[in-house]
N, C-alpha and C positions, 0 to 999 in steps of 0.2 A: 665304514671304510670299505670301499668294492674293493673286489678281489685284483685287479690293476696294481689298485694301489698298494696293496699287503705285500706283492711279489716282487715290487719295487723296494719296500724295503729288505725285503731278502738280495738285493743288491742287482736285480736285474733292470733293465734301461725299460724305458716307457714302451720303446717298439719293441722290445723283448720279451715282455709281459704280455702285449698285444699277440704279437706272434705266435708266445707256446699257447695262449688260450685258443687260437682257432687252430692249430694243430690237432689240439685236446678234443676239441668240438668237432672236427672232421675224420682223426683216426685218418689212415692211411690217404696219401692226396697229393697231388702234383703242387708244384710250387704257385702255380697260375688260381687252383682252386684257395688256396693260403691270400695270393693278392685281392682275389676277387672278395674276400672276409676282410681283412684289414684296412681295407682301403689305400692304402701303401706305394709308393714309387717301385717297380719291379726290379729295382738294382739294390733298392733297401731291404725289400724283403727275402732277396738271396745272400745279401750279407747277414740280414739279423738269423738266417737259417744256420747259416754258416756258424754264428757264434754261439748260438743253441747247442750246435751240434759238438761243438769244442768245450761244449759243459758238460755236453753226456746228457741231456735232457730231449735232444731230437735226434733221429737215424735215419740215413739219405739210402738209396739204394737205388739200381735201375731196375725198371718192369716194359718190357716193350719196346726197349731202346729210349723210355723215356725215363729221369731222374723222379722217383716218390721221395716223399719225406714222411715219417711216422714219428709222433710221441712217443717217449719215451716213459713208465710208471712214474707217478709224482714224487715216487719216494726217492727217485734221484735227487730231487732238489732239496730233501729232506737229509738223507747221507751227503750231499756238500755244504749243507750247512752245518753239521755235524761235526764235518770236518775242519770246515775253515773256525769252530769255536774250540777243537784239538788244538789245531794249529795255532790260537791265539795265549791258549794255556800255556804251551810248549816256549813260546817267546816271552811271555810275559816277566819271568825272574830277570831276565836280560835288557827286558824293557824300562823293569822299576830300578835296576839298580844306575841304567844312564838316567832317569828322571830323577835322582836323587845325588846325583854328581852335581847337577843344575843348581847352583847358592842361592841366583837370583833369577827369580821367574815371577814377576808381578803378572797377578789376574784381576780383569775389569770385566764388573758384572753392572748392565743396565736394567734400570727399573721404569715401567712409564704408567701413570696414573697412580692416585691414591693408595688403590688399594694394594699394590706391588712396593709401595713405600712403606705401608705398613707392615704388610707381611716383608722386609728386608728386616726393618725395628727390630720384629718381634723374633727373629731370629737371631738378631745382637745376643736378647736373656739369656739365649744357650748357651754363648758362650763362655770359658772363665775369667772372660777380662773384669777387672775387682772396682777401674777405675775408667770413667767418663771423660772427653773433654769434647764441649759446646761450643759453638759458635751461631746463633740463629736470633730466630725472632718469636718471643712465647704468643706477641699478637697474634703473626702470621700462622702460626700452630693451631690457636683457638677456634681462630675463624677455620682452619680446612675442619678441624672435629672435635671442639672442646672435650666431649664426653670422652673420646680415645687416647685423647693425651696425657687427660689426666690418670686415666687407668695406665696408659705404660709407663709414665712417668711411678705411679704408687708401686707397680709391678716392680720397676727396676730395682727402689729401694727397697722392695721387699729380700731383693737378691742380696743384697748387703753390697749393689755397686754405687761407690760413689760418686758425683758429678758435677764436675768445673764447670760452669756454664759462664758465659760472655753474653751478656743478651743486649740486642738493640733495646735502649730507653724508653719503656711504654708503662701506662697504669697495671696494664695486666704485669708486666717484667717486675716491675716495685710490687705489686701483691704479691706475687712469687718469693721476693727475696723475703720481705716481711715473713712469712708464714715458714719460712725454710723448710717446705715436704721433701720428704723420701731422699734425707740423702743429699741433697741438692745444693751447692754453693752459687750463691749466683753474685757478678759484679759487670756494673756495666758499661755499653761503649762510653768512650769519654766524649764531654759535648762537643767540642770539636770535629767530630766526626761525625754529627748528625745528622748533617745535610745527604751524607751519601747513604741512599735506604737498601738496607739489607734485605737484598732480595733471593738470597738461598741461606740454606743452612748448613754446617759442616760439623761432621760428629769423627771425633778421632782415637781411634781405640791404639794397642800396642802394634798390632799389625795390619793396621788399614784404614783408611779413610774414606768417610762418604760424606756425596757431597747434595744436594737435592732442592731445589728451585719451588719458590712460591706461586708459581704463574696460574693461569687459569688451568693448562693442564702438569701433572706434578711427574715432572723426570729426574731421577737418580742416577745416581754414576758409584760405584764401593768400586776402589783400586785395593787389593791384597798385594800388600808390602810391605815388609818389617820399617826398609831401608825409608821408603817413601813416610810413612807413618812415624817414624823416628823424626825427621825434620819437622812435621807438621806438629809434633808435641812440643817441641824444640821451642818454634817458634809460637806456638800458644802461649809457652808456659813462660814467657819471653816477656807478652802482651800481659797476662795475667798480674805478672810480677809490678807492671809498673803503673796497673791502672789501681787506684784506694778502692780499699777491702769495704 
C-alpha cells in the first residue's frame, strides 16, 4: 500500500494526500513550484492548499510580496487523528444507546463464490442456534464438494444442532435419509413438485435467513432478522407439517 493511499485512509481526499507529499518533498515553496509537482489544475491546487491549511497540516505566509506555503511536522496528522478517536469515544455512549432504541434493524450480508459460502457455513457452528431448518438439494451440495459437506454436516451434529431438512428427491437425498447422520431429519419434496428444479438452497436459523444458488458461480444473500426469520420458520414448519415423515 503506497503512502497515497495510507493518508487517504486517515481521511484525507486523493488531491490532499497528493498535495501534502509535495509540500513535504519541497519544504518551503510557492504554490506554482506545488503545481509544477502535482500535476494539478492551479485553482485545485489553491483550494486543496487551502484545506491543508484548515487541518493545521500546511502554513501560507508571504516572502517578497509573494504567498509561500510550508509543511507542517507530520505529527499534526497524528494529533488529529488522535483526536478525531477522543472524539469518537466521547460520543459513542450516546451513539449506542440510539442504536439500541432501534427494535428492527435487518442486516444483509453478501457472499460470492464457494469459498465465501463456506466460510458464511462455518460460522453458523458458532453460533447458539440448537436447531436447523433446510430447504436445498443434497445432489447440488455433493457435486459443489462432497468431501466438505459431509464434514460440516458431521461437524454440525457434533454441536448437538439438530436439522429439518426438505430436500429435493435424488438417490444421494434417499441415502441421506436412510443413514440418518448427524442429527439430521430429512423428508422430502412431494412429487408434484418435481418438475420445478431447485436451484438454491435456504437455511433458516432463529434470526436469519440464508439463501445461496447452485449456478456455475455460488452467490449468498444471509438477511439478520428475528421478524424476517420468524415467518420463514413459520412457513417451513407449515410445509414440513404436511409433507409424510
Amino acid at each position: 500500500m503506497d503512502t497515497v493511499t495510507k493518508l487517504q485512509q486517515l481521511g484525507l481526499s486523493k488531491n490532499q494526500a497528493d498535495t501534502y507529499l509535495a509540500c513535504l518533498q519541497l519544504g518551503e515553496s510557492k504554490a506554482q513550484d506545488v503545481i509544477r509537482r502535482v500535476k494539478l489544475p492551479r485553482a485545485t491546487v489553491y483550494l486543496t492548499l487551502e484545506e491543508l491549511e484548515g487541518r493545521g497540516l500546511v502554513t501560507s505566509y508571504d516572502k517578497s510580496s509573494i504567498k509561500h506555503f510550508a509543511p507542517e511536522n507530520p505529527e499534526r496528522l497524528v494529533r488529529w487523528e488522535q483526536s478525531r478517536a477522543e472524539l469518537a469515544e466521547q460520543i459513542f455512549p450516546e451513539l449506542k444507546i440510539l442504536y439500541a432504541g432501534v427494535d428492527y434493524r435487518p442486516t444483509i450480508h453478501f457472499y460470492r463464490g464457494l469459498d465465501q459460502i463456506k466460510e458464511m457455513y462455518n460460522g453458523l457452528l458458532t453460533l447458539r442456534h440448537k436447531t436447523f431448518r433446510v430447504i436445498g438439494s443434497e445432489e447440488y451440495w455433493l457435486k459443489a464438494d462432497a468431501d466438505w459437506f459431509k464434514d460440516y454436516a458431521r461437524r454440525r451434529g457434533q454441536r448437538g444442532i439438530k436439522t429439518h431438512i426438505i430436500f429435493e428427491d435424488s438417490p444421494a437425498a434417499r441415502e441421506s435419509k436412510a443413514l440418518r447422520p448427524y442429527g439430521r431429519v430429512v423428508k422430502f419434496v412431494p412429487q408434484k413438485f418435481k418438475k420445478r428444479l431447485m436451484t438454491s438452497d435456504c437455511t433458516i436459523l432463529p434470526d436469519r435467513v440464508i439463501f445461496h444458488n447452485y449456478g456455475k458461480e455460488f452467490v449468498g444473500v444471509a438477511v439478520e432478522s428475528k421478524e424476517a426469520a420468524g415467518l420463514m420458520q413459520l412457513l417451513f414448519d407449515i410445509a414440513w407439517e404436511g409433507i409424510p415423515g
